[in-house]
C-alpha atoms as one frame of an Amber mdcrd trajectory, in Angstrom:
protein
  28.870 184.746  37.550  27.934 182.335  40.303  31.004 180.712  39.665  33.650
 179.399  42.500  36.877 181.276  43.118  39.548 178.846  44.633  41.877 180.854
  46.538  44.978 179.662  49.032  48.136 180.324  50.782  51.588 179.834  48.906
  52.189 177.450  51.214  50.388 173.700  51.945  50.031 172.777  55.495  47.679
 170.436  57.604  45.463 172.113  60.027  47.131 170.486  62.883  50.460 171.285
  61.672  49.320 175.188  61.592  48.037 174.354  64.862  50.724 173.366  66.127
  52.886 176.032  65.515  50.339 178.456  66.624  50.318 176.513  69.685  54.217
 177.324  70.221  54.330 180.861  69.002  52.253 181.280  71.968  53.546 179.113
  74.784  50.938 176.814  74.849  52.198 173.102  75.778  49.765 171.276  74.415
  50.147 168.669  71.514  48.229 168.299  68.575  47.613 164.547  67.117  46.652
 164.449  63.998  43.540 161.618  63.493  43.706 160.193  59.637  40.509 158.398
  59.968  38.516 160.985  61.400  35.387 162.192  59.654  35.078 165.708  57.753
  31.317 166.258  58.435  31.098 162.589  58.155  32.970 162.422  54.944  36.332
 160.472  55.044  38.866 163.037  53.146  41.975 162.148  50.862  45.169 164.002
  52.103  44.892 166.481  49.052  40.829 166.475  49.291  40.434 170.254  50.697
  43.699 171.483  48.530  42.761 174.043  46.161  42.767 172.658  42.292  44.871
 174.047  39.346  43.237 177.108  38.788  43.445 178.426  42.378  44.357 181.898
  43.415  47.572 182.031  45.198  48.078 184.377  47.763  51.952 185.232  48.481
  51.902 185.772  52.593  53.102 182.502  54.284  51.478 181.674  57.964  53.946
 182.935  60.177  54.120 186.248  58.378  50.849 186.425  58.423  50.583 185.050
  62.149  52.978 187.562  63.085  51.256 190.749  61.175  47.891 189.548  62.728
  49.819 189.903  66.608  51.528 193.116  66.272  48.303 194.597  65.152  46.605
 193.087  67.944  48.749 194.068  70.270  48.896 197.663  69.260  45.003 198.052
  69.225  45.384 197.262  72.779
C-alpha cells in the first residue's frame, strides 16, 4: 500500500536511441543528438539516474516487437 512499483522493458535504451530507430522504421530523415548536459526538469541526470533499481518488474517485449505490434494494430483499425 502506497508503495512504488518499478517496472521496465528487458531491454536498456536511451530515449534518443529509441528515437532514433523509431525515426527509421518510419522513413523519417531526421537525426537525433543526444545533449549530456541537458537538464531533466532542471535536474542534471546520471546515465543510469531514470533506470529502474533492483527490484524492478521486468517486462519481456523488446521495442521493436513492441513497435511493430503497436503498427499492425494501427494499421488494421484503419
Amino acid at each position: 500500500m502506497n508503495g512504488v512499483v518499478e517496472i521496465a522493458g528487458p531491454d536498456r535504451s536511451r530515449l534518443s536511441d529509441l528515437m532514433q530507430r523509431y525515426f527509421k522504421v518510419t522513413g523519417d530523415a531526421r537525426t537525433v543528438f543526444a545533449d549530456e548536459s541537458a537538464l531533466y526538469f532542471g535536474a542534471q541526470l546520471a546515465a543510469d539516474t531514470l533506470l529502474p533499481g533492483g527490484q524492478a518488474h521486468l517486462g519481456t517485449m523488446y521495442f521493436d516487437a513492441w513497435f511493430e505490434r503497436s503498427q499492425s494494430r494501427t494499421q488494421t483499425a484503419h
